[in-house]
KEDO-126935 format. One line per 2 residues: number of its first residue (from 1); for each residue x, y, z of N, C-alpha, C. Coordinates in Angstrom, 2 decimals. Example, Ala and Ser with C-alpha at 12.3 -4.5 7.8 and 13.67 -1.06 7.14 Angstrom:
% residues 2
1> 13.19/-5.69/7.80/12.30/-4.50/7.80/13.20/-3.30/7.80 ~ 12.85/-2.25/7.08/13.67/-1.06/7.14/12.90/0.03/7.87 $
***
This chain:
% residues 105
1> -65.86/-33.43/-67.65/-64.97/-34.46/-67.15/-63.56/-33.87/-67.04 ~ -63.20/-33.88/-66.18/-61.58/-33.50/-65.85/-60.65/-34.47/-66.58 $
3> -59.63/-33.47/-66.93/-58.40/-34.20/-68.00/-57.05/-34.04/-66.90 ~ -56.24/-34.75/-67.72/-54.60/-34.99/-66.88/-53.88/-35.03/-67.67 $
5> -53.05/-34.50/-67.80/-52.12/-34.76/-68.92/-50.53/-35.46/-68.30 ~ -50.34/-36.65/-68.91/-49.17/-37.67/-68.18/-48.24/-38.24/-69.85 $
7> -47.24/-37.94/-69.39/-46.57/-38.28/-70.82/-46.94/-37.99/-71.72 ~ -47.34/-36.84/-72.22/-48.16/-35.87/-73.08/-49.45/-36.41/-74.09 $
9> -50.15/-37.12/-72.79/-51.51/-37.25/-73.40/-52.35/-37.03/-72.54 ~ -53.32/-36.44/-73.34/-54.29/-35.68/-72.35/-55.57/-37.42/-71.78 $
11> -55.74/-37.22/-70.65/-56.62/-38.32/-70.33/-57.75/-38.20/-69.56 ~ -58.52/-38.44/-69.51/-59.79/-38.08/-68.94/-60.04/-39.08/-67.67 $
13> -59.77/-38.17/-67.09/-60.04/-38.81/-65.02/-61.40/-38.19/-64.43 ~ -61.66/-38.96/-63.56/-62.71/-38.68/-62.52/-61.96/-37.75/-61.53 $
15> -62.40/-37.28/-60.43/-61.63/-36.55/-59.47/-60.58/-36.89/-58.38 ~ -61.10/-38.72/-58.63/-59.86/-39.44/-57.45/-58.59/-39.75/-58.91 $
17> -58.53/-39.16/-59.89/-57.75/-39.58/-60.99/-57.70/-40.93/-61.90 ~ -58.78/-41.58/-61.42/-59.23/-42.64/-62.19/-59.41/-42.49/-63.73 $
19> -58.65/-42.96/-64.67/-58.98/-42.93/-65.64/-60.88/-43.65/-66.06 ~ -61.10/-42.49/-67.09/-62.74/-43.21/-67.22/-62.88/-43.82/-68.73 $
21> -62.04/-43.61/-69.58/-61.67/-44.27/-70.66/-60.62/-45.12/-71.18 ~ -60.69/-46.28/-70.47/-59.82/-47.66/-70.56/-59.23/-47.69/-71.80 $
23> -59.64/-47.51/-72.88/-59.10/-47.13/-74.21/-57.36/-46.09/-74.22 ~ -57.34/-45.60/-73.42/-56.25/-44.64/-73.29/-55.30/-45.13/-72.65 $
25> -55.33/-45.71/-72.10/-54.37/-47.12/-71.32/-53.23/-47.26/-71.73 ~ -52.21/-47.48/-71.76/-51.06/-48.25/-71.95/-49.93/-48.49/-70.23 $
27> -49.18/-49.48/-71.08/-47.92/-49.78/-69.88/-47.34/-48.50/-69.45 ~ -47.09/-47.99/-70.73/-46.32/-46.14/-70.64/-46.93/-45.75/-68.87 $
29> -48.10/-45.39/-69.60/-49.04/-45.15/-68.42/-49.28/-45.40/-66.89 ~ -48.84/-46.69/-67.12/-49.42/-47.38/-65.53/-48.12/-47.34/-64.84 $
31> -47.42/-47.58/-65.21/-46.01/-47.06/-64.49/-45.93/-45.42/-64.10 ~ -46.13/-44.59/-64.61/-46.21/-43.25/-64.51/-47.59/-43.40/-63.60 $
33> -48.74/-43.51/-63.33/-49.47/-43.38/-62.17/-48.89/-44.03/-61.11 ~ -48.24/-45.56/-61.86/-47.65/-46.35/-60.17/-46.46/-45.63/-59.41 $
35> -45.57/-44.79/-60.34/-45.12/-43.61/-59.52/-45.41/-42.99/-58.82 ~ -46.72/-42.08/-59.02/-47.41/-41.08/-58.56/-47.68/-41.51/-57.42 $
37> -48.42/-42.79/-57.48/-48.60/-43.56/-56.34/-47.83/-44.55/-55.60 ~ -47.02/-44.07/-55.19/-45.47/-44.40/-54.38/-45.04/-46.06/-54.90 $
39> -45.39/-46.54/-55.98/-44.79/-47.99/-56.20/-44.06/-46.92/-57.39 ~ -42.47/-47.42/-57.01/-41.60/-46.88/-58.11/-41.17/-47.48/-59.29 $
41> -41.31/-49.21/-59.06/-41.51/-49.52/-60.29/-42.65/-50.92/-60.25 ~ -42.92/-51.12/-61.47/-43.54/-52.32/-61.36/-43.27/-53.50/-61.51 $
43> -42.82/-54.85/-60.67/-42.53/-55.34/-61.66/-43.63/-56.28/-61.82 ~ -43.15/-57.44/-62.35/-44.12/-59.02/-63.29/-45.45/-58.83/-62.11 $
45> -45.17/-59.44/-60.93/-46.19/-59.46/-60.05/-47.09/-58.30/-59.90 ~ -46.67/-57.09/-59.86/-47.92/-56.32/-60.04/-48.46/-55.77/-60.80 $
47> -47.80/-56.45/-62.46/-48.19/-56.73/-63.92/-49.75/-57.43/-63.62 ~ -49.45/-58.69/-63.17/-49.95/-59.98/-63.13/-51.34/-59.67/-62.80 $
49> -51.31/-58.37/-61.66/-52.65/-57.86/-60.78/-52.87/-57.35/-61.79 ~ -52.82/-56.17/-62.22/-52.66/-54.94/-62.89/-53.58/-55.78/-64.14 $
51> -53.18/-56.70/-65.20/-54.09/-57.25/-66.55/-55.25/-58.04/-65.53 ~ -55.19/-58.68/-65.10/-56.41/-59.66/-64.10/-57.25/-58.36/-63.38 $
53> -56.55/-57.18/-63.58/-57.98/-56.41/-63.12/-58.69/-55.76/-64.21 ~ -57.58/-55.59/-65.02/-58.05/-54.84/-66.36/-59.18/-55.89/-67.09 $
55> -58.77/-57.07/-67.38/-59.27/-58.18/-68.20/-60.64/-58.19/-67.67 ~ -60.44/-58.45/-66.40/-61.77/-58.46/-65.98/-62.77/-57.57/-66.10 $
57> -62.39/-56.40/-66.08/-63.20/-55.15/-66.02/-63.87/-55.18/-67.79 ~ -62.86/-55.27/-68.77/-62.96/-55.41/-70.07/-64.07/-56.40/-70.44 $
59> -64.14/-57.82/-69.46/-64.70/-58.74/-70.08/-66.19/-58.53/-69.15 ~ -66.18/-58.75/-67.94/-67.86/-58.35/-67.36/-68.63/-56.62/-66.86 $
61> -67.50/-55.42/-67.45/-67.78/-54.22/-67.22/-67.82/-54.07/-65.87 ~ -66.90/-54.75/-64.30/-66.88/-54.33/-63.48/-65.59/-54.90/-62.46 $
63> -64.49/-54.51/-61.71/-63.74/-54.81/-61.35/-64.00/-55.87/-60.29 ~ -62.90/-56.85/-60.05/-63.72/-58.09/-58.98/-62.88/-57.63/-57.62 $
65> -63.58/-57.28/-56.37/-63.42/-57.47/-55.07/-62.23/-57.94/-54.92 ~ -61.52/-57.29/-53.43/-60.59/-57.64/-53.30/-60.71/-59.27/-52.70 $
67> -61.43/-59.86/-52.69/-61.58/-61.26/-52.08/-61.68/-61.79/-53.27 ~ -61.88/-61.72/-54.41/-61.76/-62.41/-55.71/-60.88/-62.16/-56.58 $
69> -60.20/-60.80/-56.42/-59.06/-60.82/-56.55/-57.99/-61.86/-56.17 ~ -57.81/-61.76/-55.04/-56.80/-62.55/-53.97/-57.41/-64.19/-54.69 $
71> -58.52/-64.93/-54.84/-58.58/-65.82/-55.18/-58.07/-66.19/-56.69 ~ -58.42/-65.39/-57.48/-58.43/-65.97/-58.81/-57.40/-64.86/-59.47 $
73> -56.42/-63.93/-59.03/-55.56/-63.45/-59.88/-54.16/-64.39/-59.97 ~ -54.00/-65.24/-58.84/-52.91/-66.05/-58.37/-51.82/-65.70/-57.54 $
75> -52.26/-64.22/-57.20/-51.85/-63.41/-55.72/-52.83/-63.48/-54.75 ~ -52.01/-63.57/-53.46/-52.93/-64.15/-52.23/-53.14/-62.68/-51.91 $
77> -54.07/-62.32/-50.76/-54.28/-61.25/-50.33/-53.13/-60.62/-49.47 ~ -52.56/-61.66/-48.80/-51.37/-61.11/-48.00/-50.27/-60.32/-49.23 $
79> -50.32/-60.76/-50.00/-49.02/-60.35/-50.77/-49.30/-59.21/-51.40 ~ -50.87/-59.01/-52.11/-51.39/-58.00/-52.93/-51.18/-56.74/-51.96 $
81> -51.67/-57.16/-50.77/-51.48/-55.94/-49.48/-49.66/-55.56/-49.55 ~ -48.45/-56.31/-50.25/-47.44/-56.12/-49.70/-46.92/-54.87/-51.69 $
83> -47.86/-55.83/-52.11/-47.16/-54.94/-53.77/-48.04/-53.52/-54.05 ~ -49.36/-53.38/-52.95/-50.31/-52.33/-52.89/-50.85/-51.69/-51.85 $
85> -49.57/-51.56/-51.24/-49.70/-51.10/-49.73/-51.23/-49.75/-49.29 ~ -51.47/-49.20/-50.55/-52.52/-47.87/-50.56/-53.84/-48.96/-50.33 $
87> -53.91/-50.07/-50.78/-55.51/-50.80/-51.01/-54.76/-51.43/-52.61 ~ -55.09/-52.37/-52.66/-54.70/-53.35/-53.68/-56.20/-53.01/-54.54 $
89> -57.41/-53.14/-54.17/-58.02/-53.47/-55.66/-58.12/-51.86/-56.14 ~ -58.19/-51.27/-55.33/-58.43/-49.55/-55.72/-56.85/-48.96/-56.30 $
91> -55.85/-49.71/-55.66/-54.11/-49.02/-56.47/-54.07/-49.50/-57.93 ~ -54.42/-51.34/-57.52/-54.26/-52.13/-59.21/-55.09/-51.34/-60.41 $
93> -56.21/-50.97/-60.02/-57.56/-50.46/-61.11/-57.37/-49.21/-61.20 ~ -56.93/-48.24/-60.73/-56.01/-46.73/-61.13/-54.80/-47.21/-61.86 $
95> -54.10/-48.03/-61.52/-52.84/-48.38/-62.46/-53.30/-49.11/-63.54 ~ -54.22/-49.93/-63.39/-54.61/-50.53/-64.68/-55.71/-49.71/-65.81 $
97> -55.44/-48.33/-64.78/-56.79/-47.81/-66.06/-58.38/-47.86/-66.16 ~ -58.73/-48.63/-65.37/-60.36/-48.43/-65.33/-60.48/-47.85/-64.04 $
99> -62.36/-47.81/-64.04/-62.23/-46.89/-62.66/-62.61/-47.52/-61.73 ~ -62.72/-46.95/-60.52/-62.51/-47.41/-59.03/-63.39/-48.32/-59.32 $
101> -63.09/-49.83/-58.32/-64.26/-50.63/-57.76/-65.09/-50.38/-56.89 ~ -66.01/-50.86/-57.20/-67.37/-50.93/-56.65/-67.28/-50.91/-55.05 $
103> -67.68/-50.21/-53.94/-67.34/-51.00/-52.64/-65.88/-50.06/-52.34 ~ -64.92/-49.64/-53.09/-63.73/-48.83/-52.53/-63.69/-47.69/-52.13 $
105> -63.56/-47.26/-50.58/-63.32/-46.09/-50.17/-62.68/-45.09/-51.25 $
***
């Protein structure tokens, strides 16, 4: 398994840099990938995505679609497209630490 080292912890990614151990997670963190990945900072709103993808992933072991996203995080799809210009459920779930959804290029 390929490692990364980001704010001097070593983390274990897949090859698109997906973290594969949600355990290693923190805020530290997701800001430093949402860099990487041209959002320079984060704020509340793409907090808001960011735990509603995590939570979810935590609670049924799989990230929800960007169409269930947009329904039940309390961001519409138009907007998620405006705070995740790369792909909203595939930017939120690299920033939030688990790995890619199901269905994401």
């Amino acid at each position: 398994m390929p490692t990364l080292t980001m704010l001097d912890t070593m983390l274990d990614v897949d090859a698109e840099g997906f973290l594969q151990k949600p355990e290693q997670w923190n805020e530290e963190i997701a800001a430093e990938i949402a860099r990487e990945n041209g959002i320079a900072e984060l704020t509340d709103r793409h907090m808001q995505v960011v735990r509603y993808m995590r939570n979810r992933f935590l609670d049924t072991g799989s990230a929800p679609s960007i169409r269930s996203l947009g329904k039940e995080s309390g961001v519409e799809i138009k907007e998620l497209y405006k705070l995740f210009p790369k792909g909203p459920a595939k930017l939120a779930a690299k920033i939030g630490g688990i790995p890619k959804p199901k269905g994401c290029i």
